[in-house]
Backbone as CSV, one residue per row, in Angstrom:
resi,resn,N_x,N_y,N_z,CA_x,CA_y,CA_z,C_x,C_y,C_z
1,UNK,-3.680,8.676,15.787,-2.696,9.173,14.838,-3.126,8.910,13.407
2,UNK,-3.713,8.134,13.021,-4.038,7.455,11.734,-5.636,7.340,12.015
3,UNK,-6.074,7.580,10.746,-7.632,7.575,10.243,-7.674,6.023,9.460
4,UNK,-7.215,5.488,9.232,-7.606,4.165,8.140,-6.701,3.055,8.223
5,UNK,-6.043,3.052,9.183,-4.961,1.856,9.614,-4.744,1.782,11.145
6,UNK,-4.484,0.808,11.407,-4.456,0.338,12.958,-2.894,-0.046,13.268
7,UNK,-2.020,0.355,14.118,-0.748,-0.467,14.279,-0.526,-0.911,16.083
8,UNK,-0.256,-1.836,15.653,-0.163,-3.083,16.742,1.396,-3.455,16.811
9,UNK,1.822,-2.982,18.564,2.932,-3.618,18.780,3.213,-4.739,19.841
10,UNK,3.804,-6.303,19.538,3.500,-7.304,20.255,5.197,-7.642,20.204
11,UNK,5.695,-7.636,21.793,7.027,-7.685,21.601,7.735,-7.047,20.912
12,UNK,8.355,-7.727,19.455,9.320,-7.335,18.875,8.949,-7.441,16.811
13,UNK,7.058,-7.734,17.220,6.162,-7.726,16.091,5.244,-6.441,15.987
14,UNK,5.137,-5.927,15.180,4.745,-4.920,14.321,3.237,-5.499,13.726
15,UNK,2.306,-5.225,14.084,0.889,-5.400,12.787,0.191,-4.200,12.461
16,UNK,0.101,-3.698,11.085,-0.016,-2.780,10.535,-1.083,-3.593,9.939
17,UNK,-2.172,-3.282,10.520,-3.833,-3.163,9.818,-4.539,-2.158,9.225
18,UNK,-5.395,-2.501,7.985,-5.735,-1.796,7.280,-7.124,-1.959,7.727
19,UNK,-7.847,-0.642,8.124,-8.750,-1.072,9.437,-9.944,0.265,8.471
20,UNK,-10.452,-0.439,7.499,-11.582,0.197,6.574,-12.562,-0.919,6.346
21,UNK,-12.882,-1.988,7.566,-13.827,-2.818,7.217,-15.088,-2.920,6.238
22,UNK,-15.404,-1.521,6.783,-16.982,-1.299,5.810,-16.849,-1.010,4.420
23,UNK,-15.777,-1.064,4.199,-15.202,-0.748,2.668,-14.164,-1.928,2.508
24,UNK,-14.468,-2.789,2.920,-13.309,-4.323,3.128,-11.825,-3.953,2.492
25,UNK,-11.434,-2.746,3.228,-9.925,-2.343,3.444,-9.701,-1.984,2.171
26,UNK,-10.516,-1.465,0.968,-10.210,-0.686,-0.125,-8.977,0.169,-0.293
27,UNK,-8.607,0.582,-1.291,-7.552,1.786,-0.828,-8.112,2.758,-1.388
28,UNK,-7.423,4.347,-0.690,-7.776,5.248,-1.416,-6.794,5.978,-0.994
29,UNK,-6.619,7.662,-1.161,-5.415,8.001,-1.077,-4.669,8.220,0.387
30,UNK,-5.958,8.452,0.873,-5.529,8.730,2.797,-4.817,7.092,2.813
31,UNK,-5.743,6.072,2.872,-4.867,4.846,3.179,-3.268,4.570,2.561
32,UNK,-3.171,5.114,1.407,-1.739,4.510,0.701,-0.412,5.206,1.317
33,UNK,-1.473,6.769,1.722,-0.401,7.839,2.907,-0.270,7.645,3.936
34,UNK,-1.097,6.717,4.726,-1.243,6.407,5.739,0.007,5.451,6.176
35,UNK,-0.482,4.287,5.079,0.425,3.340,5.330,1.751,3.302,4.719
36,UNK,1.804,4.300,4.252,3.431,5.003,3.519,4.329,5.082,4.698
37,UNK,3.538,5.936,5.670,4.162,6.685,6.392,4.702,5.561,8.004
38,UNK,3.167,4.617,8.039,3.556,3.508,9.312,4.771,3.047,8.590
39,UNK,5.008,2.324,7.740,5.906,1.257,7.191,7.365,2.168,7.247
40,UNK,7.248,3.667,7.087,8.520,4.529,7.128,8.944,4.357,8.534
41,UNK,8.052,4.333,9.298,7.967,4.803,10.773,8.873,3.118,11.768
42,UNK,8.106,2.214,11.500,8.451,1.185,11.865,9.969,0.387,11.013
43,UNK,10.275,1.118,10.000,11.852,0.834,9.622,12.764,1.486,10.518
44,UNK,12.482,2.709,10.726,13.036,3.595,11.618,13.461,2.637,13.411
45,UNK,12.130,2.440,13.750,12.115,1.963,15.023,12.944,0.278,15.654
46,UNK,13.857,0.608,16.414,14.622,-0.733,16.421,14.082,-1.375,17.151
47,UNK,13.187,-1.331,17.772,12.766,-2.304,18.641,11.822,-3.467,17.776
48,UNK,11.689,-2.586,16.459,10.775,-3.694,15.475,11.893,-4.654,14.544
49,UNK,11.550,-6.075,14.977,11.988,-7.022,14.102,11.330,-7.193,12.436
50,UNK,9.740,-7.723,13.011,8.793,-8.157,11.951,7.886,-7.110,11.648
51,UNK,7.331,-7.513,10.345,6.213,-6.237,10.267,5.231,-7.032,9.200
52,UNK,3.859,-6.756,10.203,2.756,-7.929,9.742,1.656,-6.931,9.226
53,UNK,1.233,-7.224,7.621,0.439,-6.424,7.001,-0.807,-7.629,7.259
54,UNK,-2.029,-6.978,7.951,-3.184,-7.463,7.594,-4.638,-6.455,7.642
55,UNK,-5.837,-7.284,7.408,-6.632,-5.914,7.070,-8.270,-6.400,8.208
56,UNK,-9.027,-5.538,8.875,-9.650,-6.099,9.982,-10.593,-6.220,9.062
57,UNK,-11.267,-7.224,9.920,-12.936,-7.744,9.256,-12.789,-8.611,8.583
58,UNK,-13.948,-9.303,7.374,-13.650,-10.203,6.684,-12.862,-10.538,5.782
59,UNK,-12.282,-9.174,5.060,-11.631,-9.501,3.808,-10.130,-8.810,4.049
60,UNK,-9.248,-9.048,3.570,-7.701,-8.537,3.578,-7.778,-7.318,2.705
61,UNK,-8.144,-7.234,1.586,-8.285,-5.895,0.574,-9.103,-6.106,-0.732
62,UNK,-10.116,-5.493,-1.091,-10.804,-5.005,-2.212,-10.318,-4.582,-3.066
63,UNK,-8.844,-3.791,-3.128,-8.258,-2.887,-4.114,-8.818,-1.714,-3.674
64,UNK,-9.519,-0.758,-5.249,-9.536,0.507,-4.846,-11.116,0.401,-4.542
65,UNK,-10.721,1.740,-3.570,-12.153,2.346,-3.280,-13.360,2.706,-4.210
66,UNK,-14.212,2.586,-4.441,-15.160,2.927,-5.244,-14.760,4.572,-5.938
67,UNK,-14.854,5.782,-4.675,-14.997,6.755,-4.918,-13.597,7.318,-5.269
68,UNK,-12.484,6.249,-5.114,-11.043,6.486,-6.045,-10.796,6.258,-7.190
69,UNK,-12.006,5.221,-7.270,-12.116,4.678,-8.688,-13.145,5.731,-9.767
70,UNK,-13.632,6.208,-8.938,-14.749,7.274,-9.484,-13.303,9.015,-9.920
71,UNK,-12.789,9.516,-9.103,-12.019,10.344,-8.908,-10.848,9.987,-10.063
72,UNK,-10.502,8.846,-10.211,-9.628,8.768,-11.305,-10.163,8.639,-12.656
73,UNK,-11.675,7.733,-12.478,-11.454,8.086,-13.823,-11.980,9.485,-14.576
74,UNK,-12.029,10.342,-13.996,-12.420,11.828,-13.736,-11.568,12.504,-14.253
75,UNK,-10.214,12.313,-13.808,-8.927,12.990,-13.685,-7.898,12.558,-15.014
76,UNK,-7.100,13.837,-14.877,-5.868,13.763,-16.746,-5.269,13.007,-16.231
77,UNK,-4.141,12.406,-17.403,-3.320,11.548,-17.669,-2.180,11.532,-16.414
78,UNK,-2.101,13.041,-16.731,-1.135,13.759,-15.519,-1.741,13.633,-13.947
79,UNK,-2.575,14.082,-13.499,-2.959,13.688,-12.400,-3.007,12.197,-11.669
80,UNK,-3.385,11.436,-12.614,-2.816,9.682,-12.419,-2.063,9.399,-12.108
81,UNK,-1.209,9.957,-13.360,0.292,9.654,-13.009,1.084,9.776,-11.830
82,UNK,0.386,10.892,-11.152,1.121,11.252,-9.665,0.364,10.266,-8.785
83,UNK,-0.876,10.358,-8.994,-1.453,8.956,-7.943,-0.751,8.044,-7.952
84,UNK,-0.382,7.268,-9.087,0.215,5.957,-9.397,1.261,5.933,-8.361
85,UNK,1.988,6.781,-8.763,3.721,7.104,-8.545,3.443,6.683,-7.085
86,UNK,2.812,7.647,-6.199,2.494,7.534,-4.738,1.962,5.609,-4.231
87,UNK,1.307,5.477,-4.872,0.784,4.378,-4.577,2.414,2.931,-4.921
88,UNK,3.229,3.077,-6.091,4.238,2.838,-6.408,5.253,2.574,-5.893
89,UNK,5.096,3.382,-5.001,6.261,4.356,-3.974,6.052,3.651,-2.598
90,UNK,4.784,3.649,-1.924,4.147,2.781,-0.805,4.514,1.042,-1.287
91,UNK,4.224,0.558,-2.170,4.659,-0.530,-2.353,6.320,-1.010,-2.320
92,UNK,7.110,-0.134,-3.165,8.108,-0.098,-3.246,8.363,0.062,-1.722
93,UNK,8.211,0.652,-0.856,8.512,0.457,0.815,8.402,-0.482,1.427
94,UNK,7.211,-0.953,0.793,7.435,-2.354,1.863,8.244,-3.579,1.188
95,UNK,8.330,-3.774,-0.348,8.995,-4.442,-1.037,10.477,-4.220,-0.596
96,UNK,11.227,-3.437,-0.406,12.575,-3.356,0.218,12.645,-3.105,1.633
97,UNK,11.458,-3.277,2.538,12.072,-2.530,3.979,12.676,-3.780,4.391
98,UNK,13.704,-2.896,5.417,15.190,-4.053,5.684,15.096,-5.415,6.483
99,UNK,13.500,-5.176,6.788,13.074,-6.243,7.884,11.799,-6.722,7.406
100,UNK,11.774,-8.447,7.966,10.800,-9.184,7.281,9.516,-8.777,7.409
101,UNK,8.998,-8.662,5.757,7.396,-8.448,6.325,6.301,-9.496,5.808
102,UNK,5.495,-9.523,6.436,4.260,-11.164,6.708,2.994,-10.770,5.890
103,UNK,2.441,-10.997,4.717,1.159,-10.808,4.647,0.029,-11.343,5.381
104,UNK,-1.017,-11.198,5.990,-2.386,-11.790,6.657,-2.977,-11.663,5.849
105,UNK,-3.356,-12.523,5.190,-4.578,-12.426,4.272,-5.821,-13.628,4.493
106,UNK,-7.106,-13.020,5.145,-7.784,-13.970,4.846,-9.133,-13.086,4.036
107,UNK,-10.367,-14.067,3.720,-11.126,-13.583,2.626,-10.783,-13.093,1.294
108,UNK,-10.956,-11.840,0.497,-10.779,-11.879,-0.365,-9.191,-10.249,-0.248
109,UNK,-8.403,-11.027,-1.404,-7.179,-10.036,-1.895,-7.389,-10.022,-3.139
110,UNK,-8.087,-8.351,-3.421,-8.589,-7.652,-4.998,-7.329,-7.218,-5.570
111,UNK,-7.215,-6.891,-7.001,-6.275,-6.092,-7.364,-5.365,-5.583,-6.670
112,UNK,-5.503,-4.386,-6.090,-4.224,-3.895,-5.184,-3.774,-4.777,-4.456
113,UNK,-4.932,-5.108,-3.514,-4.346,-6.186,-2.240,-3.518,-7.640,-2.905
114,UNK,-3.872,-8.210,-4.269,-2.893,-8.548,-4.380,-1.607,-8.544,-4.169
115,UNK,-1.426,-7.172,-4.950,-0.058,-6.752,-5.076,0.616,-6.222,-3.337
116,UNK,-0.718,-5.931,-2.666,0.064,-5.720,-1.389,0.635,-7.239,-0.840
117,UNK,0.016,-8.187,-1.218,-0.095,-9.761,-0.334,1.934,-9.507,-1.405
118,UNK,1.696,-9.453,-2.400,2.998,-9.657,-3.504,4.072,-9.127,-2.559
119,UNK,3.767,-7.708,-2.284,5.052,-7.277,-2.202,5.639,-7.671,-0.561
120,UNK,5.029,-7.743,-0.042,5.912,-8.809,1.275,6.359,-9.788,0.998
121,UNK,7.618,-10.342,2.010,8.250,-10.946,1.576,7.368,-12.438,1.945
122,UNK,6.789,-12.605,2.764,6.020,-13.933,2.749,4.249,-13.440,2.986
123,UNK,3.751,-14.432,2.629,2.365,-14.435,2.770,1.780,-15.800,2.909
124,UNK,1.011,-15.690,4.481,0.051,-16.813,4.705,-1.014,-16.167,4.490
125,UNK,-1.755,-17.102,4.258,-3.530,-17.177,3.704,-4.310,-17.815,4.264
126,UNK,-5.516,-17.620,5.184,-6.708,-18.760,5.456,-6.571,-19.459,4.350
127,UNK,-7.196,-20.769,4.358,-7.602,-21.553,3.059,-8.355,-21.389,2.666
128,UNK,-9.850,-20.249,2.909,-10.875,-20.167,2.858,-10.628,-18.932,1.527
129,UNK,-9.268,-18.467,1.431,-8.802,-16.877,1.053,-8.588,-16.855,-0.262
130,UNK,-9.148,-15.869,-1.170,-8.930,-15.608,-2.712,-8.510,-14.445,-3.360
131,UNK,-8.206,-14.658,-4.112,-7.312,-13.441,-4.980,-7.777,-13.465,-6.375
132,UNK,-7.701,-12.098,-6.881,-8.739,-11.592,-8.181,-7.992,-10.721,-7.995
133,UNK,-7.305,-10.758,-10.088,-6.481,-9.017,-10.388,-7.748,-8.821,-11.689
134,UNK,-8.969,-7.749,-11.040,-9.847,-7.628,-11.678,-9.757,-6.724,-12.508
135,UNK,-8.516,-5.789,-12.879,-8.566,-4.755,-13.429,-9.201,-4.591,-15.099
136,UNK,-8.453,-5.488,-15.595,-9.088,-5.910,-17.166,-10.331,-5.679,-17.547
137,UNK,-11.103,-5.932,-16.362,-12.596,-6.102,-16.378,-13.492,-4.578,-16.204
138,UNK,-12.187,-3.777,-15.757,-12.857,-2.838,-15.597,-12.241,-1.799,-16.461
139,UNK,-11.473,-2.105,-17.451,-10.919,-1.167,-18.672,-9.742,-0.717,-17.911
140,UNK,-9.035,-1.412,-16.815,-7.601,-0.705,-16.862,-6.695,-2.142,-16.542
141,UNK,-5.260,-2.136,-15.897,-4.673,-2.587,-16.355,-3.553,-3.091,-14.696
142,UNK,-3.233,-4.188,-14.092,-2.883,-4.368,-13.174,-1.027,-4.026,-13.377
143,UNK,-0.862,-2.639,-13.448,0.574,-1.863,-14.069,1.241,-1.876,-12.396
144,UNK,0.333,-1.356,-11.879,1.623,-0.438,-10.509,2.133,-1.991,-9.632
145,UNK,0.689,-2.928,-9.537,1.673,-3.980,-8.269,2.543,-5.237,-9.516
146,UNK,2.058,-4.891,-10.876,2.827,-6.017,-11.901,4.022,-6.675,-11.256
147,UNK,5.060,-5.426,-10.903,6.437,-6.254,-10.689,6.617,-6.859,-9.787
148,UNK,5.502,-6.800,-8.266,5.642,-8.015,-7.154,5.077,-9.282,-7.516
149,UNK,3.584,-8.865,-8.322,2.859,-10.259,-9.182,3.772,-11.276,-9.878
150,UNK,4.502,-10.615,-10.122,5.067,-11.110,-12.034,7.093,-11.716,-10.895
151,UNK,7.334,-10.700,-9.956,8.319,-11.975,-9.049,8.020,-13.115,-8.036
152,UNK,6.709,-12.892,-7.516,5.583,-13.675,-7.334,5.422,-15.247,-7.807
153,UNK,4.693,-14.845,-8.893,4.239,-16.332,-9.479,4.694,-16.420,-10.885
154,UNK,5.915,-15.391,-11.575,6.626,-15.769,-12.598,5.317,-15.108,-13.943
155,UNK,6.269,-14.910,-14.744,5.834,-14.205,-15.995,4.495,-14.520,-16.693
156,UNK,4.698,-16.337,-17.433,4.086,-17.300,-17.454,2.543,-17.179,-16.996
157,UNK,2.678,-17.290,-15.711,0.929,-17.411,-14.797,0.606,-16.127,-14.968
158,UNK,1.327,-15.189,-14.890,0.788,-13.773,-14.962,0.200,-13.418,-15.956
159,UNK,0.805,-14.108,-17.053,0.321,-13.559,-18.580,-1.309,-13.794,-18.308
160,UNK,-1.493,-14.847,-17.761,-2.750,-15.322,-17.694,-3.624,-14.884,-16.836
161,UNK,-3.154,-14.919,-15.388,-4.286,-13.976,-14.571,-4.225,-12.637,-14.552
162,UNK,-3.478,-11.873,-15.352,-3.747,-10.688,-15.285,-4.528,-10.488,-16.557
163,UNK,-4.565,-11.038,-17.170,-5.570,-10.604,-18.126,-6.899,-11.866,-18.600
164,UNK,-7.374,-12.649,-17.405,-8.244,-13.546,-17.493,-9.150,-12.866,-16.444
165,UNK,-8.606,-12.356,-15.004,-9.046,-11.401,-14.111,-9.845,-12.786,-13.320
166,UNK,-9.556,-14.172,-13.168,-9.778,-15.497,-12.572,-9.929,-15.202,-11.188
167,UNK,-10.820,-16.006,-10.686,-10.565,-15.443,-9.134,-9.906,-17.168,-8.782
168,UNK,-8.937,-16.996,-8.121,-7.678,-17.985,-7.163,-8.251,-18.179,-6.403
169,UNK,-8.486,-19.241,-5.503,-8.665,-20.015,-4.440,-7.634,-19.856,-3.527
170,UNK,-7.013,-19.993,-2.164,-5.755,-19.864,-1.796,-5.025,-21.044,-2.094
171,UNK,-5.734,-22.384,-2.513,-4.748,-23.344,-2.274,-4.233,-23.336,-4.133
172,UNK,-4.544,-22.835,-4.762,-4.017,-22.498,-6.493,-3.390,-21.512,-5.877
173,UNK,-3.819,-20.402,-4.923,-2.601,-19.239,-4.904,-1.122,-19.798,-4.329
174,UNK,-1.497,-21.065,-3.300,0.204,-21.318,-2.998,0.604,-21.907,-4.059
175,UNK,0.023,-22.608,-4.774,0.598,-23.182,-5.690,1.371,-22.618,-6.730
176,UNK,1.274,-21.528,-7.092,1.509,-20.302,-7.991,2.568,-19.877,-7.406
177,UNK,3.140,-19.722,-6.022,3.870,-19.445,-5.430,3.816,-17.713,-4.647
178,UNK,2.441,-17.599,-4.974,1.658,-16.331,-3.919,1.570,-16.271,-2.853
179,UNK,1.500,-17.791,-2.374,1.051,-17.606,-1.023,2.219,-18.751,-0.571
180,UNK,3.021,-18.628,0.544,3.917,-19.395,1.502,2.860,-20.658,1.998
181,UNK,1.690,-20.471,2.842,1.441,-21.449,3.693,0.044,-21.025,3.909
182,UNK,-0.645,-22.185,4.077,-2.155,-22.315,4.456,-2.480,-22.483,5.607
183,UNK,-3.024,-21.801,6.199,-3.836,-21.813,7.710,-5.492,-22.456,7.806
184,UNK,-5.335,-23.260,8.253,-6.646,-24.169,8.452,-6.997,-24.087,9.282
185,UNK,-8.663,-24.557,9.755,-9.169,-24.556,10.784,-9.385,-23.011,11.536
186,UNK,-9.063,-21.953,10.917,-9.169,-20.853,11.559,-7.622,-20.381,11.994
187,UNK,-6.534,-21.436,11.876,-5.391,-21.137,12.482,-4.765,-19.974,12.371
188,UNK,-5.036,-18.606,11.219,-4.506,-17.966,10.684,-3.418,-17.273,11.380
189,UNK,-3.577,-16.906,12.781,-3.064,-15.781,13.541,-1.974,-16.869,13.967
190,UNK,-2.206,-17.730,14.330,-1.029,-18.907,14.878,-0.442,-19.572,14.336
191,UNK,-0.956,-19.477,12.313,0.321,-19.685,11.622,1.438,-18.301,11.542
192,UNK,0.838,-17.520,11.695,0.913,-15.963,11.321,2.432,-15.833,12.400
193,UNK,1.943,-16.048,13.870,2.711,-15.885,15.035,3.649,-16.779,14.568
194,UNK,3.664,-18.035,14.507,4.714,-18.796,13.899,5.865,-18.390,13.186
195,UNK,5.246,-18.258,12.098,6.710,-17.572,11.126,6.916,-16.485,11.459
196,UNK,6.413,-15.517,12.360,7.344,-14.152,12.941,7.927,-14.918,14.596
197,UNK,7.977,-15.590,14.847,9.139,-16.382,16.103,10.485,-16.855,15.601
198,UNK,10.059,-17.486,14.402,10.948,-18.216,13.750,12.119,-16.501,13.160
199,UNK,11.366,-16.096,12.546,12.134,-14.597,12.045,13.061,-13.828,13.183
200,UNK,12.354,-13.643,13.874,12.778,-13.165,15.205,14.094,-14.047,16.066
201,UNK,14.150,-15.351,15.277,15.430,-15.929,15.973,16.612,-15.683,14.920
202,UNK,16.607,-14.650,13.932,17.760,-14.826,13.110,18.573,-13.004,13.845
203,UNK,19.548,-13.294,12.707,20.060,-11.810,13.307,19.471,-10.540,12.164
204,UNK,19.617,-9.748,13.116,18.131,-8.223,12.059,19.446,-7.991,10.875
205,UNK,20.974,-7.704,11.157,21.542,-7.550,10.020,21.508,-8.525,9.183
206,UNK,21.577,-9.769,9.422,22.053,-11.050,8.371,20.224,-10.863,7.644
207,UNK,19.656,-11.055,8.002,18.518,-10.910,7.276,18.170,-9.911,6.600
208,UNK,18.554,-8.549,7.071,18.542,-7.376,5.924,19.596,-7.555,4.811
209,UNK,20.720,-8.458,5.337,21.223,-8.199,3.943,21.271,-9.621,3.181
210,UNK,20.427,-10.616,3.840,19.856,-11.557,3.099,19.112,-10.833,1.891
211,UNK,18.078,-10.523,2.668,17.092,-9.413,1.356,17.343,-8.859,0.388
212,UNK,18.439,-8.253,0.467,19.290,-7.275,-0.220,19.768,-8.274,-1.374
213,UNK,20.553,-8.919,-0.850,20.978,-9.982,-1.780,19.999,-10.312,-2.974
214,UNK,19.143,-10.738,-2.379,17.899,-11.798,-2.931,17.353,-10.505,-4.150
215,UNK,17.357,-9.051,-3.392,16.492,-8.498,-4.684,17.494,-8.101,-5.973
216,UNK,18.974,-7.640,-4.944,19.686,-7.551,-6.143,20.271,-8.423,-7.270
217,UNK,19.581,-9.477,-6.828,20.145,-10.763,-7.720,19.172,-11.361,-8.546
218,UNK,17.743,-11.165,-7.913,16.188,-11.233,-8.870,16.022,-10.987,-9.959
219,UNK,15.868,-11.613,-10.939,15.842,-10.949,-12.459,14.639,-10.065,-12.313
220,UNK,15.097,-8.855,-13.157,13.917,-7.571,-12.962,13.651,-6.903,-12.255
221,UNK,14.664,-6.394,-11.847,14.873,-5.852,-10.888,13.781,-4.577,-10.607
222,UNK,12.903,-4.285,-9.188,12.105,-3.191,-9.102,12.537,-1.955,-8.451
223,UNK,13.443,-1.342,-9.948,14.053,-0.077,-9.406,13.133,1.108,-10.054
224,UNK,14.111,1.862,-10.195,13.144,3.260,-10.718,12.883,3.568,-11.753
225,UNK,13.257,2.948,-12.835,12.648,2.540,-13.952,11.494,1.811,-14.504
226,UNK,11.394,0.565,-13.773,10.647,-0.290,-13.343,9.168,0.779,-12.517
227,UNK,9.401,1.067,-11.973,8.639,1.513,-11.360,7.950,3.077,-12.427
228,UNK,8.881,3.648,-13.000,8.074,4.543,-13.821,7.378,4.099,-14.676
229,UNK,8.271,2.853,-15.372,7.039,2.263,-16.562,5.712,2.189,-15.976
230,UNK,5.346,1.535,-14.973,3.744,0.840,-14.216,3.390,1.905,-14.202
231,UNK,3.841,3.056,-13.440,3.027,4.390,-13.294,2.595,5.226,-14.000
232,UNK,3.463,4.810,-15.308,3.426,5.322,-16.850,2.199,4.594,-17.177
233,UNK,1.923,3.443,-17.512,1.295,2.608,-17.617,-0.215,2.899,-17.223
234,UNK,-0.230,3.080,-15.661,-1.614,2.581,-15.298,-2.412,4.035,-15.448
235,UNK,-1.403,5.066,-15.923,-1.790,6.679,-15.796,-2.501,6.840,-17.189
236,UNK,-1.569,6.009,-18.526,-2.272,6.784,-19.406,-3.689,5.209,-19.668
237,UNK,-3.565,3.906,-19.128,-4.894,3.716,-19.411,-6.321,4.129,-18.184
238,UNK,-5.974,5.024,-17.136,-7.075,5.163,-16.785,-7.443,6.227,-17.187
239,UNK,-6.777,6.966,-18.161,-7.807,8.000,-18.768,-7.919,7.947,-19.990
240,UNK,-7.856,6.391,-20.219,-8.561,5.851,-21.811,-9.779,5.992,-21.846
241,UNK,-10.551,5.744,-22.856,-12.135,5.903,-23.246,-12.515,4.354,-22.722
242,UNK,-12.038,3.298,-23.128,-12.056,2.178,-22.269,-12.047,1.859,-20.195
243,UNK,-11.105,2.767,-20.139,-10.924,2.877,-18.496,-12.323,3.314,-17.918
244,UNK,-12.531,4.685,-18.749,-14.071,5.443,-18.195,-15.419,4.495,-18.570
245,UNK,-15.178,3.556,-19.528,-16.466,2.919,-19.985,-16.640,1.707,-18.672
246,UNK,-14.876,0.925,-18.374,-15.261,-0.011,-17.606,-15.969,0.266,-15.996
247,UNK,-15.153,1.465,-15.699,-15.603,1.637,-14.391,-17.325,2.413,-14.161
248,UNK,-17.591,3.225,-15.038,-18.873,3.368,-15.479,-19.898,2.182,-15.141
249,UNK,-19.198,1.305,-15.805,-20.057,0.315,-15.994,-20.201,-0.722,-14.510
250,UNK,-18.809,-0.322,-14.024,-18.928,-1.101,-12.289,-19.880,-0.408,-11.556
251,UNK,-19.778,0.904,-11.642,-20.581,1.689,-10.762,-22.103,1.502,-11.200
252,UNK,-22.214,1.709,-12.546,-23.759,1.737,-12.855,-24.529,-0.098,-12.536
253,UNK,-23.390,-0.808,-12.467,-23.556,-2.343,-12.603,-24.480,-3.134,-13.369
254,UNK,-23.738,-2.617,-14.526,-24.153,-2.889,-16.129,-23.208,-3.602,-16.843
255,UNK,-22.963,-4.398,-17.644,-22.139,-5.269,-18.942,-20.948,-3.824,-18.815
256,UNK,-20.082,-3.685,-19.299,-19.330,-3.119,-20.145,-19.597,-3.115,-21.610
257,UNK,-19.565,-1.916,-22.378,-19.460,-2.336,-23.909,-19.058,-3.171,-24.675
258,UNK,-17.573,-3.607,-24.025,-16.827,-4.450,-25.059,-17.590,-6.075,-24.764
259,UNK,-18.323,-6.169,-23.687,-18.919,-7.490,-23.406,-19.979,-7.455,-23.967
260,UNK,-19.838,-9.137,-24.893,-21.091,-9.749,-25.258,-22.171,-9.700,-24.551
């Protein structure tokens, strides 16, 4: 059914893998539709309690694909803008779906995958596992997953790793309040199983409208406003003269201009 994601049903658990190893689970647009559409699919379905985002192979997510990154910075202001929105829109799904969802993250969570690890409601991490919002570095700007980052680990830290582009360790990412819990020793899948047993013993309404609660009461709220600004945002700097110089410069794997 799906070209770039894997879904796994175990009991009354859901794992929605992002199954682009050779591209260490990059996104591009098939994937963000892809997984638009599982995460629609599995709200729908009652037999699903939990819903566990992880990505096969070594790394959890890269962010974007090379040749998305090539394609955008190609493309008008306007054409972005609709990418964004879509990509916006996929996040925003899993950020409100009515039932708990688990990040898996081990190896590395790039830019996007940040914001994917963000927008679930919990996330365990190997300890071995790191996170980098590299966008800065490449002349654009970490706009679309900002508002899970920034309810995440608070305004404050953000100011800083989003525009230092630092790569996190997992045990600074729990600390930040990114990551719930550390899996050692390899434990990942059996901390993982853990907190979806524990989920699975509450009731599916009291916990959807736990959620509910929790976002409508969150300062900053990520409604549709919120959500146009980022898309506003990340549309008109990737077709800055800066956006095209940084990614240029990833691809050719050269300095950037603005670097000494």
């Amino acid at each position: 059914m799906y070209q770039t994601i894997r879904v796994e049903h175990r009991e009354a658990v859901a794992t929605v893998w992002l199954d682009r190893p050779e591209v260490h689970n990059a996104f591009n647009e098939l994937l963000i539709e892809e997984l638009d559409v599982a995460v629609a699919d599995l709200e729908a379905d009652p037999r699903v309690r939990v819903v566990v985002l992880g990505g096969r192979g070594n790394n959890f997510c890269a962010g974007a694909d090379l040749h998305w990154m090539r394609r955008a910075a190609a493309a008008t202001e306007e054409q972005n803008l609709l990418d964004a929105q879509r990509f916006a829109a996929m996040l925003r799904r899993i950020a409100t779906l009515s039932k708990p969802t688990v990040a898996r993250v081990q190896g590395a969570a790039m830019g996007g995958g940040v914001g994917l690890a963000a927008a679930c409601d919990i996330c365990i991490a190997d300890d071995q596992a790191s996170f980098c919002m590299t966008e800065v570095r490449l002349g654009l700007t970490p706009a679309v997953i900002s508002p899970y980052v920034i309810r995440a680990i608070g305004a404050r830290q953000a100011l800083r790793y989003m525009q230092s582009a630092e790569r996190v360790d997992a045990k600074r990412a729990q600390h930040l309040g990114l990551v719930h819990e550390l899996a050692t020793g390899g434990s990942l899948d059996e901390c993982v199983a853990g907190i979806c047993r524990e989920l699975c013993i509450g009731s599916p309404a009291a916990q959807a409208a736990a959620k509910a609660l929790v976002l409508a009461n969150a300062a900053g709220a990520i409604d549709d406003a919120a959500l146009d600004r980022s898309a506003r945002a990340i549309a008109r700097q990737r077709a800055s003269p800066e956006a095209r110089e940084g990614i240029a410069a990833f691809l050719a794997k050269r300095k950037a201009a603005w670097r000494q």
